[in-house]
BAMI-539688 format. One record per residue: x, y, z of N, C-alpha, C in turn; residue number from 1; residue in one letter. Coordinates in steps of 0.05 Angstrom, whole numbers, m for minus. Atoms other than C-alpha are relative to their C-alpha. Layout:
<lumros>
{lumro {X,Y,Z},{X,Y,Z},{X,Y,Z},NUM,"a"} ...
</lumros>
This chain:
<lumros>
{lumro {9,m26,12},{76,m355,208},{6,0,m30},1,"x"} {lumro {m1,m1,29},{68,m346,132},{5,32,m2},2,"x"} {lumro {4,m13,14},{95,m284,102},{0,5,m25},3,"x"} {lumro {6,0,27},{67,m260,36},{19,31,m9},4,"x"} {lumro {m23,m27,13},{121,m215,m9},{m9,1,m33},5,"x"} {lumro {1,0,32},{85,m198,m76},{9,33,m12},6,"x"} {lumro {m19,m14,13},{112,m153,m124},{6,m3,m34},7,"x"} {lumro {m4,0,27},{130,m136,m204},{31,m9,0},8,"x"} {lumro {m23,19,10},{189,m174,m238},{24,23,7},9,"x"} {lumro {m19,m14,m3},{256,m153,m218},{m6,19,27},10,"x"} {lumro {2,m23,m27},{233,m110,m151},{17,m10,32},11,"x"} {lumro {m21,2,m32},{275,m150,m100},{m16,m29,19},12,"x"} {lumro {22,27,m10},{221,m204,m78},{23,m23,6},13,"x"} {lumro {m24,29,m4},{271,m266,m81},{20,8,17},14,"x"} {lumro {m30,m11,m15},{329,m231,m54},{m8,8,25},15,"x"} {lumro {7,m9,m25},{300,m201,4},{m13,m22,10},16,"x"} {lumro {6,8,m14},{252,m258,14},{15,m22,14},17,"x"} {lumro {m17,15,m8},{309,m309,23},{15,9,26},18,"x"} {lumro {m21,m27,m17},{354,m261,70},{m31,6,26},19,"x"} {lumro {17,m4,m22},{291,m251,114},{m18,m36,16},20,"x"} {lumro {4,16,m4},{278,m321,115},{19,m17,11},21,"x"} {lumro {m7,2,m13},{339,m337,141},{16,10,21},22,"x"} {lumro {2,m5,m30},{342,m288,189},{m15,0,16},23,"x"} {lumro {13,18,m16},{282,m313,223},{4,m36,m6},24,"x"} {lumro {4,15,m5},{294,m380,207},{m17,m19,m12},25,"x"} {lumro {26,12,m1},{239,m394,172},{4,m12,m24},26,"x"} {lumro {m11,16,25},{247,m434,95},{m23,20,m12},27,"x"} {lumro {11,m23,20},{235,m393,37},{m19,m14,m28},28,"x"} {lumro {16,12,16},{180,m419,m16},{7,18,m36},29,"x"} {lumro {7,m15,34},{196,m386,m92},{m23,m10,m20},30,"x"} {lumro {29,16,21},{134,m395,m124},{6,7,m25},31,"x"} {lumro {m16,m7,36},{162,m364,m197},{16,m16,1},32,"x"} {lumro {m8,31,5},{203,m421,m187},{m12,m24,m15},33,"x"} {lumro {17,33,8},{154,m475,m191},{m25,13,m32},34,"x"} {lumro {13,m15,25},{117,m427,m257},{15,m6,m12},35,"x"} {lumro {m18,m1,23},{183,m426,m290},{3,m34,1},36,"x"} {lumro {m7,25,7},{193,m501,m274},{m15,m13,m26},37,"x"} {lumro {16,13,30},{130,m519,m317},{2,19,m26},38,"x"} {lumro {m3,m20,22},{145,m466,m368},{28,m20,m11},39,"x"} {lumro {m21,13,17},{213,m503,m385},{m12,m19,m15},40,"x"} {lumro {13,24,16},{173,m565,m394},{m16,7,m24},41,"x"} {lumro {16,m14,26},{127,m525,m441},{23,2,m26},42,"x"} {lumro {m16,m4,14},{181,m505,m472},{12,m27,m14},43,"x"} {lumro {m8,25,m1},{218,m574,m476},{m19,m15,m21},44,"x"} {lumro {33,14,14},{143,m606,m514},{0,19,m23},45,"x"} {lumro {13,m8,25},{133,m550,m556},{15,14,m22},46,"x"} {lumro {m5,m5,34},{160,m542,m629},{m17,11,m11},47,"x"} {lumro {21,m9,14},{95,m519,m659},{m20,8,29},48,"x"} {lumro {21,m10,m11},{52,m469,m617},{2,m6,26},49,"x"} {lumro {m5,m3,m34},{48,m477,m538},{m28,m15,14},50,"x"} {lumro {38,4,m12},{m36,m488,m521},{5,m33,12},51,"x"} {lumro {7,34,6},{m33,m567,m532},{19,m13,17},52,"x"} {lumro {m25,9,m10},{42,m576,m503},{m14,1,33},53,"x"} {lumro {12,m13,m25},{11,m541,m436},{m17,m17,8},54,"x"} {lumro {22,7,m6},{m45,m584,m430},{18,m28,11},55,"x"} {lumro {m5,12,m8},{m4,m639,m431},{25,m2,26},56,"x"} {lumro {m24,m13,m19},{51,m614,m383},{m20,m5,28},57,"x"} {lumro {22,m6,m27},{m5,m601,m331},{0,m37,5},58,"x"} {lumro {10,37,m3},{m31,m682,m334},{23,m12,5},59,"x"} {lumro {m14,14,m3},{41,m707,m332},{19,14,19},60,"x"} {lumro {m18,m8,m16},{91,m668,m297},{m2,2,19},61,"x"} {lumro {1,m2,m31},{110,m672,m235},{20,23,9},62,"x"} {lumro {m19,m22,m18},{143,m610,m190},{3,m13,23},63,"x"} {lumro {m13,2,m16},{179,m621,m135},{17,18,10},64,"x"} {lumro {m19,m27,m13},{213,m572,m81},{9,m13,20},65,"x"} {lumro {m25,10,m24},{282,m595,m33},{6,21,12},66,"x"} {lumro {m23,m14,m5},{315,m559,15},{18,m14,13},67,"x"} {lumro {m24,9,0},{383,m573,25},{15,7,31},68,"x"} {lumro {m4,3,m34},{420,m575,97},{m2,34,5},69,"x"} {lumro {m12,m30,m12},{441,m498,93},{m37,20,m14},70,"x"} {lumro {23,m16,13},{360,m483,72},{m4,11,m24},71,"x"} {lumro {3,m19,31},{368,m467,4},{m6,m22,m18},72,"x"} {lumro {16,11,19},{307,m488,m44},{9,m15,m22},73,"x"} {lumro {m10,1,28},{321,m532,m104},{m26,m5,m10},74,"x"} {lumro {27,10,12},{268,m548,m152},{1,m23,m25},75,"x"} {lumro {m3,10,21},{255,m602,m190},{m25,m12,m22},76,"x"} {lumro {20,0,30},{219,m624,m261},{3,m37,m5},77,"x"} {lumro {m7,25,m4},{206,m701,m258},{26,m5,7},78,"x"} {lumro {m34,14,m12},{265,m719,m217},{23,16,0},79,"x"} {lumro {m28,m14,8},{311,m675,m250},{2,32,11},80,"x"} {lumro {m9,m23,m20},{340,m615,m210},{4,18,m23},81,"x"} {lumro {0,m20,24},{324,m552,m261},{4,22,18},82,"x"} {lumro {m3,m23,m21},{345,m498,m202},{1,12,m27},83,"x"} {lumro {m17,m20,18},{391,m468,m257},{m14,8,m16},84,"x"} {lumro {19,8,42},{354,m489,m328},{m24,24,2},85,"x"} {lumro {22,m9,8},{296,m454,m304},{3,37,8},86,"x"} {lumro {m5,m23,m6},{334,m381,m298},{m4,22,m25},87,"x"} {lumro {m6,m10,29},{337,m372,m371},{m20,22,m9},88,"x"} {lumro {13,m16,7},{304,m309,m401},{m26,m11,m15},89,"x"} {lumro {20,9,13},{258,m349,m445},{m20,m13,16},90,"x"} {lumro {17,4,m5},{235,m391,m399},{m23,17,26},91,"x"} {lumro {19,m14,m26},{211,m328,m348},{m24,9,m28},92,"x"} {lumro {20,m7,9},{171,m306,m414},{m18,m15,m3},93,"x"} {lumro {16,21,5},{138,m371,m422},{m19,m5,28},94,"x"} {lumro {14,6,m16},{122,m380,m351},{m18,23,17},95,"x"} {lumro {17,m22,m1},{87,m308,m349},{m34,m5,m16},96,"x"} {lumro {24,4,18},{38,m332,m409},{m17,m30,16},97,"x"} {lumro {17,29,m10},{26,m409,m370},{m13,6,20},98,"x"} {lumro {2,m2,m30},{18,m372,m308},{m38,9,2},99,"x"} {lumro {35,m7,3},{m53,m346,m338},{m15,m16,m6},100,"x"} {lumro {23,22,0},{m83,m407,m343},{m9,m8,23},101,"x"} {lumro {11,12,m27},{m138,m425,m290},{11,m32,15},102,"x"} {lumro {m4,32,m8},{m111,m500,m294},{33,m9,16},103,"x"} {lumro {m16,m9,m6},{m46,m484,m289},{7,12,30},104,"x"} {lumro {m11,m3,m32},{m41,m448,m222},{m19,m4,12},105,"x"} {lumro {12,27,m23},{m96,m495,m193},{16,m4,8},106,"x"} {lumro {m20,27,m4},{m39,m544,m197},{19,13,19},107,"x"} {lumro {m25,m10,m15},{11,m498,m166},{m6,11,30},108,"x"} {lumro {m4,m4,m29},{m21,m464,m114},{m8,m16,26},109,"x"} {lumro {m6,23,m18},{m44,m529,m80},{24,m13,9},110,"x"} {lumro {m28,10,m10},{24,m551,m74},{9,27,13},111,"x"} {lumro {m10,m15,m15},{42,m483,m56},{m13,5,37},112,"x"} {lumro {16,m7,m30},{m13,m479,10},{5,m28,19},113,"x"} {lumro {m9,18,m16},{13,m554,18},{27,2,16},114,"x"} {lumro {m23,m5,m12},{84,m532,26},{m12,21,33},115,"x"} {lumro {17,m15,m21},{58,m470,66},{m7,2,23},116,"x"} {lumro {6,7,m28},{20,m497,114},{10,m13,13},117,"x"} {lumro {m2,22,m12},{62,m546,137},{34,4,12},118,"x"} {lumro {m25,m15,m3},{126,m501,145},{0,3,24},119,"x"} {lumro {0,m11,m21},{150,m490,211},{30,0,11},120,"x"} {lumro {31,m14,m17},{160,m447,251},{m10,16,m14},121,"x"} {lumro {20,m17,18},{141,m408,187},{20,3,m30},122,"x"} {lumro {m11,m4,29},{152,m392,110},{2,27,m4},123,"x"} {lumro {m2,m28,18},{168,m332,65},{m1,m5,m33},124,"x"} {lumro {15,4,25},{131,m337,8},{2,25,m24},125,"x"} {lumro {4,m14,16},{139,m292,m57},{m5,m3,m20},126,"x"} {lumro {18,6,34},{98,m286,m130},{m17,25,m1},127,"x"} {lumro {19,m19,3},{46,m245,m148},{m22,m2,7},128,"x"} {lumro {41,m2,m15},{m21,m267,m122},{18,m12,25},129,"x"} {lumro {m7,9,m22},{11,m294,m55},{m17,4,30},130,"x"} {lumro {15,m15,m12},{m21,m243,m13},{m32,9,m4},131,"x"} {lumro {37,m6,16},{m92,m235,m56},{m6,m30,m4},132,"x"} {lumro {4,25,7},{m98,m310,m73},{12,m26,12},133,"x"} {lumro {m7,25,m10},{m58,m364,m45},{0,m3,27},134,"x"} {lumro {9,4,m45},{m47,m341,37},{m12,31,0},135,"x"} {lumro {20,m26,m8},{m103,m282,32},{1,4,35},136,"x"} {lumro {m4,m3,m37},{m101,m295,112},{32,1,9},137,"x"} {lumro {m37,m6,m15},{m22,m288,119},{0,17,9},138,"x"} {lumro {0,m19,m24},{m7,m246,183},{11,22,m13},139,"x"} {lumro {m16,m20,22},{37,m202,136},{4,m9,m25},140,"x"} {lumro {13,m5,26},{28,m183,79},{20,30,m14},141,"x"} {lumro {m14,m15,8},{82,m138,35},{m3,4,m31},142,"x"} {lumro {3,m8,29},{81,m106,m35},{21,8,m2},143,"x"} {lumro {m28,m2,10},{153,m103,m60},{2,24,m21},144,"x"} {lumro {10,m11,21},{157,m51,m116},{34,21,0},145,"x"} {lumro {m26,m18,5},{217,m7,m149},{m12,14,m26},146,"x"} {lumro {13,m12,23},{214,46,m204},{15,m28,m25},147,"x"} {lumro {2,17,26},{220,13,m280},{32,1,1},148,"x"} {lumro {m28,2,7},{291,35,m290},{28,m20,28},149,"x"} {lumro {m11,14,m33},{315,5,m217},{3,m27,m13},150,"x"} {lumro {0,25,8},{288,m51,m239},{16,m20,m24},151,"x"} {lumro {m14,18,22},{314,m69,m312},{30,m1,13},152,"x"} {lumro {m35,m4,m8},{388,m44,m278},{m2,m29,14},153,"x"} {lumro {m7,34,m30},{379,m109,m224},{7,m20,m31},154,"x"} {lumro {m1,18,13},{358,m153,m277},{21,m1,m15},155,"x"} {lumro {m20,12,23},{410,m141,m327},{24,0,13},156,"x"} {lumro {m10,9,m12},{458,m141,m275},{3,m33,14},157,"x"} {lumro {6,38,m13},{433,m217,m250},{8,m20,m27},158,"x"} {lumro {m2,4,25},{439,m232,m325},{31,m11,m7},159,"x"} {lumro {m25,m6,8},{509,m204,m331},{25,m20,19},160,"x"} {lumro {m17,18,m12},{532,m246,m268},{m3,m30,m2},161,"x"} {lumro {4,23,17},{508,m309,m297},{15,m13,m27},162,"x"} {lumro {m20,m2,22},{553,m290,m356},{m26,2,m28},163,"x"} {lumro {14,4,20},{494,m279,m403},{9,32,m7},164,"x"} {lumro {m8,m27,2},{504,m208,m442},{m34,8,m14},165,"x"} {lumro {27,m7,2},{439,m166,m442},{4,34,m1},166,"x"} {lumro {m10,m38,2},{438,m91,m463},{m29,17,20},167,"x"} {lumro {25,m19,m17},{392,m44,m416},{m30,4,m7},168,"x"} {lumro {35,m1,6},{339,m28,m459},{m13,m27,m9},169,"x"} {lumro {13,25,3},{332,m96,m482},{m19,m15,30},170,"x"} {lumro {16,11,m16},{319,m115,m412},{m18,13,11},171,"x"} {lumro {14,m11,m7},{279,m63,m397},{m32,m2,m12},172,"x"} {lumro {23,11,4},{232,m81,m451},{m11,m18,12},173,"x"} {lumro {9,35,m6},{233,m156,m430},{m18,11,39},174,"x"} {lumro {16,0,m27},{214,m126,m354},{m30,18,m5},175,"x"} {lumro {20,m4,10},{160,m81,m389},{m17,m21,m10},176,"x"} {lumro {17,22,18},{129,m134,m427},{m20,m20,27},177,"x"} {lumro {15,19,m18},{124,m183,m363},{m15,24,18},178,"x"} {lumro {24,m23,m13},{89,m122,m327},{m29,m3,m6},179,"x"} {lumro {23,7,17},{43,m119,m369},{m12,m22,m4},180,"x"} {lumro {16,23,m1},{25,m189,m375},{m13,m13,27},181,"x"} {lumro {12,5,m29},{27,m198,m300},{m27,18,4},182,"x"} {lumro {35,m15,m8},{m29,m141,m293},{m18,m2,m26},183,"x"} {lumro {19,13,24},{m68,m159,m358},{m17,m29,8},184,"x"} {lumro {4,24,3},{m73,m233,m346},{m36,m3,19},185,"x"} {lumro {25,m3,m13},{m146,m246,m330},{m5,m18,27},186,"x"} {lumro {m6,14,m21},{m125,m303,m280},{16,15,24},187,"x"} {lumro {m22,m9,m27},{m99,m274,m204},{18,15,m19},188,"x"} {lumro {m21,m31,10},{m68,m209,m242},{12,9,26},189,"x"} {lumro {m13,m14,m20},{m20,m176,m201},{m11,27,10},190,"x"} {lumro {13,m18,m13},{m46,m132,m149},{4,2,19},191,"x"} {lumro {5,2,m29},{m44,m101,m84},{m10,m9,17},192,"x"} {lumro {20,1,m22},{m74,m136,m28},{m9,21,22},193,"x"} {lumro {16,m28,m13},{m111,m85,3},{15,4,35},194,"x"} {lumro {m17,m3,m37},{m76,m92,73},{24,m19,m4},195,"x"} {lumro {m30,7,0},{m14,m104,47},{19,23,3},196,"x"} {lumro {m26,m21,0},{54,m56,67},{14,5,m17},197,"x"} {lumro {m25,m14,27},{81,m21,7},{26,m2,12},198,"x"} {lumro {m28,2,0},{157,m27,8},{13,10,m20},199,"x"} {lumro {m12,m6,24},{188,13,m50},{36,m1,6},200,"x"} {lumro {m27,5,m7},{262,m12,m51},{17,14,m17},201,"x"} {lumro {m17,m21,22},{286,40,m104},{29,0,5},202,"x"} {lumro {m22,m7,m12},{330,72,m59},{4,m10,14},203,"x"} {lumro {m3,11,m24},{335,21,m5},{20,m29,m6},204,"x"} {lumro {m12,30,0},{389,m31,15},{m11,m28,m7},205,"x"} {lumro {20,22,m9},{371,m105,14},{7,1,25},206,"x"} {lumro {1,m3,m20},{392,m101,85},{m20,19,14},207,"x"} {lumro {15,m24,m10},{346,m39,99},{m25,m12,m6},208,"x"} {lumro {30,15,10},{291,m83,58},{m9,m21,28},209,"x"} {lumro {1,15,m2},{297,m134,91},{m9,0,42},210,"x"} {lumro {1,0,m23},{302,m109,165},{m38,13,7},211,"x"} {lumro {20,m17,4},{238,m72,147},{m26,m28,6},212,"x"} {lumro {16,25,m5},{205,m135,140},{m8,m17,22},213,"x"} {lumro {m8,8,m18},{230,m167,194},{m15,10,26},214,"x"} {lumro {10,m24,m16},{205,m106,231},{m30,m12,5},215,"x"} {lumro {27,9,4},{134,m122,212},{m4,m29,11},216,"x"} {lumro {4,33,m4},{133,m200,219},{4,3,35},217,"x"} {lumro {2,11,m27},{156,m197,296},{m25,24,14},218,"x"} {lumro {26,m10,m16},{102,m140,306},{m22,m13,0},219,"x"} {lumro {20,15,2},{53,m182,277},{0,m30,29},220,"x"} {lumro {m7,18,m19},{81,m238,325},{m7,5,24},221,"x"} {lumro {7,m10,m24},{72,m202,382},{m24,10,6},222,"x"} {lumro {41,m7,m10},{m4,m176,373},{m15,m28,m1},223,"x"} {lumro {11,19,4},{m13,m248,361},{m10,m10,25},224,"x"} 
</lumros>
């Protein structure tokens, strides 16, 4: 079974989909993973401007996704294990702008429908087109979502336990900004899939998220 968990930056997507993935069991796919992976590399190439670096990034780089005995994803960037590298604030703004190129998440979401399909006895998938574009036919289908200020609080909290120091409204812009670029971007913009289950986790546990989910996936299981 594939579930799809899309959702705006900072709303709980990763956290919940991990935690629901292994309480069914199932291995968890971070697709903003494998965006930010080639965004480092962008990064990494480009000194002057970004366009040209990108092009070549696409033709050469290779991604790669492990999991490790206790199920937990690593990702890597030719060979080299960038789980961490690729957490950095810069490179989530970079891999917001690569993410709008058509060529660009070609590349990704074929690896992502290769992982995907081949998962068993099922994945938990989260990004932003997941549900509209990559498994449009996933049995479930969830829209993640928190108000604005919910949100920058997580993030500069995830920030702060990393040991990075980030002031509120700073990150509030930085989660404004990728909003905005996520629903702008003329490539798979972020959007509801039309028969997808709102989830607003404002006020809600990740335990309460997460059982919620859970909820859904074995109903779906069962009309199956």
């Amino acid at each position: 079974m594939i579930i799809a968990i899309d959702g705006p930056a900072a709303s709980g997507k990763s956290t919940t989909a991990r935690a629901i993935a292994d309480h069914l069991g199932y291995i968890y796919l971070d697709t903003g993973a494998m965006y930010r992976t080639l965004a480092l590399a962008a990064l990494r190439y480009a000194e002057e401007g970004w366009d040209e670096p990108v092009a070549q990034v696409l033709k050469e780089t290779e991604v790669d996704v492990a999991y490790a005995g206790d199920g937990e994803m690593r990702i890597f960037l030719d060979g080299e294990d960038v789980s961490e590298a690729i957490r950095q604030p810069e490179v989530g703004t970079m891999a917001s702008r690569i993410s709008a190129r058509a060529d660009i998440r070609d590349k990704m979401v074929a690896l992502q429908r290769e992982i995907g399909h081949a998962a068993e006895p099922g994945v938990v998938v989260d990004g932003r087109d997941i549900g509209t574009v990559v498994f449009p036919d996933a049995p479930v289908k969830v829209f993640l979502t928190a108000d604005l200020e919910e949100r920058a609080r997580r993030r500069q909290q995830e920030l702060q336990q990393k040991g990075q120091d980030a002031s509120l409204p700073a990150v509030r812009r930085e989660v404004e900004a990728r909003d905005r670029a996520d629903r702008e971007r003329s490539v798979a913009p972020l959007r509801q899939a039309d028969d997808a289950v709102v989830v607003d986790t404002t006020h809600l546990s990740v335990e309460e998220q997460v059982q919620a989910i859970v909820d859904l996936a074995r109903n779906a299981s069962n009309a199956a």
